[in-house]
Backbone as JSON, one array per atom type, in Angstrom:
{
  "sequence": "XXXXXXXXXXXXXXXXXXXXXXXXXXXXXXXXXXXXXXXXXXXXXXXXXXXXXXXXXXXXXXXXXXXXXXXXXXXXXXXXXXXXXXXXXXXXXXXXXXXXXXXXXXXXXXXXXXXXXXXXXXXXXXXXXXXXXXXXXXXXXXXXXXXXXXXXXXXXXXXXXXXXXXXXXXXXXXXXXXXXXXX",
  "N": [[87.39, 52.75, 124.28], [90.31, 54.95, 124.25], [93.68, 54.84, 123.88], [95.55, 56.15, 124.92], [93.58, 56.64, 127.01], [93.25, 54.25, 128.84], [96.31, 54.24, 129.28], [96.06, 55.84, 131.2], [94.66, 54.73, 133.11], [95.96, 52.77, 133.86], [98.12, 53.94, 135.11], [97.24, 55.27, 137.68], [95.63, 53.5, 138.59], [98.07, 52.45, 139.34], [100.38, 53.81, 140.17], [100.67, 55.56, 143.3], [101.48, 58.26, 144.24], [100.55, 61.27, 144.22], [101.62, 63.73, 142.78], [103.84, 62.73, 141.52], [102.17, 61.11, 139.43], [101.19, 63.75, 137.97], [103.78, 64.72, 137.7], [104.49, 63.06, 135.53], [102.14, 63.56, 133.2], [102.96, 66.24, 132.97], [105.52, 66.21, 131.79], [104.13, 64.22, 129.67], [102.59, 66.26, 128.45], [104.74, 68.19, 126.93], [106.1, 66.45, 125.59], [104.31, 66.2, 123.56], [104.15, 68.35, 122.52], [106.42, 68.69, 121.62], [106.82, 67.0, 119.61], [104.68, 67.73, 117.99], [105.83, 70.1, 117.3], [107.88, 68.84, 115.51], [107.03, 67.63, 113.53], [106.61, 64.92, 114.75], [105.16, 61.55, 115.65], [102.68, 62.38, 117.62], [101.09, 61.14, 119.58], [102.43, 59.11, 119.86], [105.3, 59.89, 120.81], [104.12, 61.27, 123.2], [103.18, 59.1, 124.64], [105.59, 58.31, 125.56], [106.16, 60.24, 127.11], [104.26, 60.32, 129.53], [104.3, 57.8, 130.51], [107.07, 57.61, 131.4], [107.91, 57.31, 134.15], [106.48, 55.45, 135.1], [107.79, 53.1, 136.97], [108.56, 54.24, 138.84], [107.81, 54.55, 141.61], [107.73, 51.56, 142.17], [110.6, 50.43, 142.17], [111.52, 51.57, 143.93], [113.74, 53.81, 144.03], [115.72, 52.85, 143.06], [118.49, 53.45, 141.18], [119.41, 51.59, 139.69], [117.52, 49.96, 138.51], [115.37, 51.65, 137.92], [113.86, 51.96, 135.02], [114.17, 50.31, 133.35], [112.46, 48.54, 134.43], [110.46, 49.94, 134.21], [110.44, 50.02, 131.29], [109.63, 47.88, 130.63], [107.4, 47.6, 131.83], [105.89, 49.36, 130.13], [105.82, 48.26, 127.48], [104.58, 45.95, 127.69], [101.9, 47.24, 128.4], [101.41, 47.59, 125.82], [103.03, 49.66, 124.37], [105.27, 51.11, 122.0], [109.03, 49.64, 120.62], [110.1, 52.12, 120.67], [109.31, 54.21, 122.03], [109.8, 52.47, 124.59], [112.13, 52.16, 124.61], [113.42, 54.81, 124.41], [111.88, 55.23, 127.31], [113.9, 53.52, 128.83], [116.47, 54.99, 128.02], [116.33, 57.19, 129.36], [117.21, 57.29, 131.99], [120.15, 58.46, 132.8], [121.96, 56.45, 134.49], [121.75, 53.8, 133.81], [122.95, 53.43, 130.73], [122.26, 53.56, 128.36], [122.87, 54.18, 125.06], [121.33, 57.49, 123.45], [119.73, 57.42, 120.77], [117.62, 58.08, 119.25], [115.93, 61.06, 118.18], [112.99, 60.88, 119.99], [114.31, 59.78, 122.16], [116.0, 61.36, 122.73], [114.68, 63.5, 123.3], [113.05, 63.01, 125.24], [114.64, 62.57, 127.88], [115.59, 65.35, 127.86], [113.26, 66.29, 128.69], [112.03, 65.87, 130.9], [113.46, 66.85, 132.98], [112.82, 69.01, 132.56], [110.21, 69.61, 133.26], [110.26, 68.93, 135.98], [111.59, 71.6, 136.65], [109.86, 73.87, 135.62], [107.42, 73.36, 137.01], [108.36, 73.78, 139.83], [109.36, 76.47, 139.36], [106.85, 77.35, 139.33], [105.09, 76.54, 141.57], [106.44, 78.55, 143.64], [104.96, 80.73, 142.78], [102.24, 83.19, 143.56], [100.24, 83.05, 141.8], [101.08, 80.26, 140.3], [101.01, 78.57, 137.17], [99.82, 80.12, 135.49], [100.83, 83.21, 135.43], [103.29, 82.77, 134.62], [106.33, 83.24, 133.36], [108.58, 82.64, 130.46], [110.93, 83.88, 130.57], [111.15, 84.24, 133.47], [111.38, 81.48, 134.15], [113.77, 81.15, 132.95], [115.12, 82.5, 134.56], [115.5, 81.19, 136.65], [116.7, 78.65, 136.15], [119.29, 79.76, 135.68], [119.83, 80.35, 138.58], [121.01, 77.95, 140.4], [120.75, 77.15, 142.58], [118.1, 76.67, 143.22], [115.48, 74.38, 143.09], [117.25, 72.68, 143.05], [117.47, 69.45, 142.24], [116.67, 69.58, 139.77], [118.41, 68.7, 136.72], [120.41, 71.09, 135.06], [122.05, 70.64, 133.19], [121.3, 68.25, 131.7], [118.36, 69.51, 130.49], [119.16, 71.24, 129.01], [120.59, 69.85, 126.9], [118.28, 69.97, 125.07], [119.63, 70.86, 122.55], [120.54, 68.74, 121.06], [118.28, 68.37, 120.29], [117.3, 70.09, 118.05], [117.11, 72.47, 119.26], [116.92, 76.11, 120.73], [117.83, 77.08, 124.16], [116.15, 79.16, 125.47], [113.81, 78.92, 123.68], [112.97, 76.25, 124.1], [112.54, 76.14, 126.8], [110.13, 77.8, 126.5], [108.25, 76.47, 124.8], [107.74, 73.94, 126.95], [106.97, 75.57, 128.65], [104.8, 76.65, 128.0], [103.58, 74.39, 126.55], [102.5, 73.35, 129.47], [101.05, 74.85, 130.83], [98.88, 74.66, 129.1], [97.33, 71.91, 129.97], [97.05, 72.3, 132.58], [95.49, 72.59, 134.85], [94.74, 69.88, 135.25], [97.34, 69.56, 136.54], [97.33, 70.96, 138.8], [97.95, 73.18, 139.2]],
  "CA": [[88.31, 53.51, 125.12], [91.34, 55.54, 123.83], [94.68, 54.25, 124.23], [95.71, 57.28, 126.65], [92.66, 56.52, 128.6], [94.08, 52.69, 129.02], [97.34, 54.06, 129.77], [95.82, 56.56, 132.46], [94.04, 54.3, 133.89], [96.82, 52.38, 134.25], [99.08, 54.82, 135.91], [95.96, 55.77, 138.31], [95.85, 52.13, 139.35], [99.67, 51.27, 139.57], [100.67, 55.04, 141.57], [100.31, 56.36, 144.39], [102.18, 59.59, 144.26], [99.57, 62.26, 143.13], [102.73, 64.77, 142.31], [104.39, 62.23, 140.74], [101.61, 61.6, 138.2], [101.19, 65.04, 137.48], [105.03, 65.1, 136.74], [104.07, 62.46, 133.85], [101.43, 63.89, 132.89], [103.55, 67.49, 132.33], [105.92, 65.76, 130.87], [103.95, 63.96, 128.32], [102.35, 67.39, 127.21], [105.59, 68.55, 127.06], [106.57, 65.69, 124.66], [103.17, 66.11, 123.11], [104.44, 70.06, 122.0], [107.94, 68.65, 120.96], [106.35, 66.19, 118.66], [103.84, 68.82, 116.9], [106.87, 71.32, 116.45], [108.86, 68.08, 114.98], [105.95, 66.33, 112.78], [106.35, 63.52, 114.63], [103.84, 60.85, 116.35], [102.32, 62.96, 119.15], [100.92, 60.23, 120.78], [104.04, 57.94, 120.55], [106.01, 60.8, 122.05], [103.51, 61.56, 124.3], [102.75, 58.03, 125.38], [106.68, 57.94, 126.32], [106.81, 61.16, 128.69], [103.46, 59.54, 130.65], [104.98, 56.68, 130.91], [108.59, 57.16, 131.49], [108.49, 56.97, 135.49], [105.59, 54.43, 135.47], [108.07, 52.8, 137.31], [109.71, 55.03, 139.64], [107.7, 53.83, 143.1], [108.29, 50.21, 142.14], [111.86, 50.68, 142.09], [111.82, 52.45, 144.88], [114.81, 54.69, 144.19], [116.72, 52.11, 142.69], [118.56, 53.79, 139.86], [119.84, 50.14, 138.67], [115.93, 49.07, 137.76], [114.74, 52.77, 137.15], [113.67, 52.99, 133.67], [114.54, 48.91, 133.03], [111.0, 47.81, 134.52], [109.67, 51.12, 133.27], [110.35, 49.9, 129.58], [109.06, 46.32, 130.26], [105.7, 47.61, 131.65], [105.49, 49.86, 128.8], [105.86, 47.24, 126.53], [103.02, 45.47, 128.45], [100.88, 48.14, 127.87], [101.15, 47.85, 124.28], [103.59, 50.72, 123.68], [106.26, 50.59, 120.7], [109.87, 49.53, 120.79], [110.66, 53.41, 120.23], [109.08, 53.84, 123.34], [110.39, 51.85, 125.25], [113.9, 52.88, 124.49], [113.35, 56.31, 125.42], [112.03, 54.69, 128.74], [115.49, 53.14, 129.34], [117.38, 55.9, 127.97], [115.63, 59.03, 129.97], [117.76, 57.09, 133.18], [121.33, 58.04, 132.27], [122.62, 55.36, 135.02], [121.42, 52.57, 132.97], [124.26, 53.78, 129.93], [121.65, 53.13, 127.25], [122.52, 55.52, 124.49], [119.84, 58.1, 122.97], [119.88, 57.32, 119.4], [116.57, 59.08, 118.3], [114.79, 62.24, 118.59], [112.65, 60.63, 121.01], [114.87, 59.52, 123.37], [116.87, 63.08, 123.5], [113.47, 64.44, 123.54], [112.51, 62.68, 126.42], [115.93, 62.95, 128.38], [115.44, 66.65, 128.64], [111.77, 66.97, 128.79], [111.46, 65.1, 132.44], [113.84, 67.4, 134.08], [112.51, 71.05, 132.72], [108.87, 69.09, 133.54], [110.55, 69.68, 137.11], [111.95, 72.99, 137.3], [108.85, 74.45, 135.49], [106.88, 73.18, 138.13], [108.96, 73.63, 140.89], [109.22, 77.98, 139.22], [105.0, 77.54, 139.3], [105.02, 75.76, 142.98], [107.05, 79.33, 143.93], [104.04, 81.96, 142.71], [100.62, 82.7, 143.63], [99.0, 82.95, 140.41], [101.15, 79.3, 139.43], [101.19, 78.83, 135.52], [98.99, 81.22, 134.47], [101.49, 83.87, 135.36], [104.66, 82.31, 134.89], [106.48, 83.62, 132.21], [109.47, 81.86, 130.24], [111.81, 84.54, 130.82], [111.53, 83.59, 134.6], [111.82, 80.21, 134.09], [115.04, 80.99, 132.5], [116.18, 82.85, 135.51], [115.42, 79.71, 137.75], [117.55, 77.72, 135.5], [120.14, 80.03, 136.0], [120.01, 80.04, 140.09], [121.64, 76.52, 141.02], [120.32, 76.53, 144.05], [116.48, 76.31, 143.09], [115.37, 73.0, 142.52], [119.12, 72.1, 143.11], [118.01, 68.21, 141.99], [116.89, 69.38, 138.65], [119.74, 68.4, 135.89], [120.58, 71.84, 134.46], [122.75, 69.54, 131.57], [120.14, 67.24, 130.75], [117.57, 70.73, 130.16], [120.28, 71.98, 127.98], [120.63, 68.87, 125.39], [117.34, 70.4, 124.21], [120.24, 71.69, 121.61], [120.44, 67.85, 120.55], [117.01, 68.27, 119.17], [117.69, 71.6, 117.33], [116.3, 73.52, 119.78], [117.55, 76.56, 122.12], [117.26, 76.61, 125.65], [114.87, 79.8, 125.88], [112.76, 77.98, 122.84], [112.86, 74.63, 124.8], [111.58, 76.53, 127.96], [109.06, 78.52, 126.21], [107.51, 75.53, 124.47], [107.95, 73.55, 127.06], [106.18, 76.49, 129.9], [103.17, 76.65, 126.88], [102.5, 72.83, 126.8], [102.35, 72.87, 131.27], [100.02, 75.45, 130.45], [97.85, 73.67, 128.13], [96.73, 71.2, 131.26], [97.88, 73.13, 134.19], [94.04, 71.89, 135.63], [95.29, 68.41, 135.59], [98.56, 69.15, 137.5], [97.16, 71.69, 140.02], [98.61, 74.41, 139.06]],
  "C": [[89.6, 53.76, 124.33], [92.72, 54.63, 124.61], [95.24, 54.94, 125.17], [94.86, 56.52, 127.59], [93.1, 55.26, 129.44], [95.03, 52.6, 129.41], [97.12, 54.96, 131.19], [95.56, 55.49, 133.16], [95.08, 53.36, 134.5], [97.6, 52.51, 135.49], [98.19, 55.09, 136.91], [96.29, 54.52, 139.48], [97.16, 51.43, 139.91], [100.31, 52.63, 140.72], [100.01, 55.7, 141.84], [100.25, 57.83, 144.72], [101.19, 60.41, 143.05], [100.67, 63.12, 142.14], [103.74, 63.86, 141.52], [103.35, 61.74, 139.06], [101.17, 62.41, 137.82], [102.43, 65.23, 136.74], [104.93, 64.43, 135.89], [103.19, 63.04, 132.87], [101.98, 65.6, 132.34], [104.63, 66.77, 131.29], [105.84, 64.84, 129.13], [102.93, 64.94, 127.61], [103.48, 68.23, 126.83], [106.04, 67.56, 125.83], [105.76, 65.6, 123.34], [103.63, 67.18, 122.01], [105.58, 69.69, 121.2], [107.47, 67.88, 119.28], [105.43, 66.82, 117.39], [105.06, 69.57, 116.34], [108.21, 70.3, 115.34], [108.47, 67.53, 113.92], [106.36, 65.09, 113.2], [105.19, 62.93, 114.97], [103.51, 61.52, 117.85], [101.49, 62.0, 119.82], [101.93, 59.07, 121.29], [104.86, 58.42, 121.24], [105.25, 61.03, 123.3], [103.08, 60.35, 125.09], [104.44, 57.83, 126.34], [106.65, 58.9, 127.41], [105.45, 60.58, 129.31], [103.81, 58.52, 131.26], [105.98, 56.2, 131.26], [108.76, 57.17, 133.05], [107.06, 56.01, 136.15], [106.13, 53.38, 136.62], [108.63, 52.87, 138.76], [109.46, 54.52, 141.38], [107.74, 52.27, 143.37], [109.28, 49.84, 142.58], [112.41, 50.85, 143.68], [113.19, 52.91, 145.17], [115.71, 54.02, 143.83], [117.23, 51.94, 141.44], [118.77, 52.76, 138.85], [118.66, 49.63, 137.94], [115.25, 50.68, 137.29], [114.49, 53.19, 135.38], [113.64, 51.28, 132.78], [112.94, 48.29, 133.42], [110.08, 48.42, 133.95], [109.13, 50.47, 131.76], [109.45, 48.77, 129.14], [107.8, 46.51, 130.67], [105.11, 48.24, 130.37], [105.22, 48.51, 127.79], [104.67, 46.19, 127.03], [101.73, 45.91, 128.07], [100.48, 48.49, 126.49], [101.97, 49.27, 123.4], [104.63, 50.24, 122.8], [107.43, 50.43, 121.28], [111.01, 50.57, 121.1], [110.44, 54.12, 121.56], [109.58, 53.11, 124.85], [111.95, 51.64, 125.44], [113.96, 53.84, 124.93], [113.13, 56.17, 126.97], [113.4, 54.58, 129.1], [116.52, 54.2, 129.3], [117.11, 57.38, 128.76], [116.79, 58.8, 131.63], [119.35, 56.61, 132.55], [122.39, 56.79, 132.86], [122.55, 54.21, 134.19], [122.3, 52.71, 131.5], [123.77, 53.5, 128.93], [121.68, 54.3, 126.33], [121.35, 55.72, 123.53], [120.58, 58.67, 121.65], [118.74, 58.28, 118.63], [116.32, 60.59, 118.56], [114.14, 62.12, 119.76], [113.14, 60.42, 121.75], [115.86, 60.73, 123.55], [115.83, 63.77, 123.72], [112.93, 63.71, 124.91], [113.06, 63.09, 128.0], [115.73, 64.25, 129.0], [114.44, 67.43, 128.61], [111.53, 66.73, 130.36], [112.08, 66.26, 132.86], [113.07, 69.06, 133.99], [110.74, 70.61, 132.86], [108.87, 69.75, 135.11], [110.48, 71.13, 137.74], [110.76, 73.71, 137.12], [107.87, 74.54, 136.49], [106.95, 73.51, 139.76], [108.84, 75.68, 140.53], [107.38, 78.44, 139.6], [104.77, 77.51, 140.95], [105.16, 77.47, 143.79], [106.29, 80.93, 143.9], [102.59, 81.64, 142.99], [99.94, 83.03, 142.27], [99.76, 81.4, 139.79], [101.44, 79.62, 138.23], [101.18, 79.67, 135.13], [100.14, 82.38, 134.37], [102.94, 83.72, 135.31], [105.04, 82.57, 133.07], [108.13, 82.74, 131.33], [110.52, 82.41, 130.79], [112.06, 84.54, 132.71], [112.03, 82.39, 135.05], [113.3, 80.19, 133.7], [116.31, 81.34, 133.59], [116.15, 82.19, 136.6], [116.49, 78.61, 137.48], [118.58, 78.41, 135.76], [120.45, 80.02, 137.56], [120.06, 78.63, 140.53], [121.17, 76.13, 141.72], [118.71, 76.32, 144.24], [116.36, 75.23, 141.98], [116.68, 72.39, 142.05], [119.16, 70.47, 142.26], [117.54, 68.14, 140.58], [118.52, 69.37, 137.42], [119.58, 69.68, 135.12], [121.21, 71.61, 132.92], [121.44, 68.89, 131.24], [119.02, 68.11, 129.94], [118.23, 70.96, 128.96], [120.58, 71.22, 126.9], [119.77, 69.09, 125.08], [118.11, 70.78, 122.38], [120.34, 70.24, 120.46], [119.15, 67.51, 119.45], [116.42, 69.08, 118.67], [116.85, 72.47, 117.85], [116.97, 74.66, 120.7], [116.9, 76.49, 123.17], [115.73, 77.39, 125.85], [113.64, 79.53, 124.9], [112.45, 77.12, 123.44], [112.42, 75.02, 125.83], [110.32, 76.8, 127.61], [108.34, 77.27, 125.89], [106.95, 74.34, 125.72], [107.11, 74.29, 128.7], [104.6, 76.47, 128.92], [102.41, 75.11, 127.01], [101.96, 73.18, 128.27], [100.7, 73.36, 130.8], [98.71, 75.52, 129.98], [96.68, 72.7, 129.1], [97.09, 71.43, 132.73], [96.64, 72.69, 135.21], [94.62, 71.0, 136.11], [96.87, 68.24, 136.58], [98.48, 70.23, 138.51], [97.83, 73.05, 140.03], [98.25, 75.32, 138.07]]
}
């Protein structure tokens, strides 16, 4: 068995929230895409966005442990130290600063994991027809998906990327497994 499959199965067994593992699951092809366009470890990036709200119904909404039990199941699961920093650091309450690549790449992969989803949620064709240049004009209307972080999206620039690059890539991964998140 694959180390994904070990960490699915995981996540399968530990939440509940179908729409919440879908949002991991966008988010770690989303980290998956950042990591190819970066040469880094696409499964070490991608094991962090699956895994970065492993925690989140544990917690239950409790930004003080959000991302703090996260890191320590990770680390359970056999993920790296690099990993498990990005965990901690993706929850800016917790004041852990984002020293790598990965952990700014993670930071503002979760929230445009959201909006993307939330612009898909909004058409009937979903993905398939969702184009970046809409996505961009979602990001600009405040008031859709009001609880995505429009800042946190935008430090994409931290990891030499622009915004309508960091959408596009970032609408292409969803895309990639849009099966797996219903859309």
């Amino acid at each position: 068995m694959s180390k994904r499959s070990e960490l699915l199965n995981s996540i399968m067994a530990n939440v509940q929230s179908q729409q919440l593992v879908q949002h991991m699951l966008a988010t770690e092809a989303i980290m998956r895409a950042l990591a190819r366009r970066k040469n880094e470890d696409e499964d070490e990036w991608g094991f962090a966005g699956l895994l970065h709200d492993i925690d989140a119904e544990l917690v239950e909404g409790d930004l003080e442990a959000h991302g703090k039990l996260g890191a320590d199941i990770a680390r359970e699961l056999g993920a790296s130290e690099q990993v498990s920093h990005a965990i901690l650091c993706h929850n800016e309450v917790l004041g852990f600063p984002r020293q790598t690549d990965l952990d700014r790449a993670l930071f503002c992969a979760d929230p445009l994991s959201g909006l993307i989803t939330a612009a898909a949620l909004v058409r009937p064709d979903k993905l398939s027809g969702l184009a970046a240049k809409s996505v961009m004009k979602r990001f600009n209307e405040k008031s859709f998906a009001a609880g995505v972080s429009r800042g946190q999206i935008a430090e994409c620039r931290e990891i030499g990327m622009e915004l309508e690059e960091f959408i596009t890539l970032g609408l292409e991964a969803m895309k990639g497994v849009a099966s797996s998140l219903n859309l």
